[in-house]
C-alpha positions, -999 to +999 in steps of 0.1 A: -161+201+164-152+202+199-115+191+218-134+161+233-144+150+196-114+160+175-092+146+202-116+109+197-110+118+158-073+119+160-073+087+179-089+072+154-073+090+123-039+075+140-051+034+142-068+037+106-030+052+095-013+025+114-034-002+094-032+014+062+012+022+069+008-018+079-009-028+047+016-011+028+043-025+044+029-062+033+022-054+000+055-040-011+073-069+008+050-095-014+056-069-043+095-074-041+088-116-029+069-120-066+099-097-086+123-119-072+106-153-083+097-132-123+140-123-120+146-160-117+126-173-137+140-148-168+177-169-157+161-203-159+142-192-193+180-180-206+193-216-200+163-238-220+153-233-256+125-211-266+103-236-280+106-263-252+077-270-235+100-260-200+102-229-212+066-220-223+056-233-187+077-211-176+070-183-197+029-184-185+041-186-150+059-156-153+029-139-170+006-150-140+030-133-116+036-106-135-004-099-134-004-107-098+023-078-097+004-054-112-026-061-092-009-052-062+004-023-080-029-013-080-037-023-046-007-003-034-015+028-049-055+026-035-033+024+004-011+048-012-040+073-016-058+063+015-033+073+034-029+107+018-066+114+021-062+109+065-030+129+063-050+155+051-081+149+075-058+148+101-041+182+091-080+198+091-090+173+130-060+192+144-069+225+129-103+220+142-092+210+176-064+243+177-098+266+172-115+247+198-091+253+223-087+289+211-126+292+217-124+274+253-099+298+260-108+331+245 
C-alpha cells in the first residue's frame, strides 16, 4: 500500500469510527431512556394488585421493553465489535503507511 493510499484509508477508517462511536453513543442513551421507563414501571406494578388487569398491562409492557432492551443489547455489541475490527485495521493502515515512508526514504 502506498502513503497516498493508506493516508486516503486512514481518512476513511477515522469517518467510519466517528459513525460507529456516534451510533454507540445513541444506543446506550436509548438503552438507559428504556431502563428508566422498565424501573418505573416495577414502582407502579408495587402499588396495584397482581391480578388487576392495571397491572398485567403493565407487566406486558414491561416485557416489550425489556425485549426492545435486549435487542439493542445486541445491536450495541455488533457497533461494539465494529469498532474493534477498524481499531485494528487502523493499527495495520498505519503500519502499512510507516513502511511506505521507510521505503520512500530508504
Amino acid at each position: 500500500m502506498g502513503l497516498l493510499t493508506a493516508q486516503l484509508r486512514l481518512a476513511q477508517i477515522t469517518s467510519y469510527r466517528s459513525d460507529l462511536e456516534y451510533q454507540i453513543m445513541l444506543v446506550s442513551s436509548t438503552k438507559l431512556d428504556l431502563s428508566n421507563q422498565i424501573n418505573s414501571m416495577v414502582g407502579l406494578a408495587t402499588d396495584l394488585e397482581p391480578d388487576s388487569p392495571e397491572a398485567k398491562a403493565l407487566e406486558k409492557k414491561k416485557e416489550r421493553l425489556m425485549q426492545a432492551e435486549k435487542a439493542l443489547d445486541m445491536q450495541l455489541q455488533r457497533y461494539q465489535n465494529q469498532l474493534e475490527m477498524i481499531n485494528q485495521e487502523e493499527q495495520q493502515v498505519k503500519q502499512q503507511k510507516q513502511e511506505a515512508i521507510q521505503r520512500a526514504y530508504s
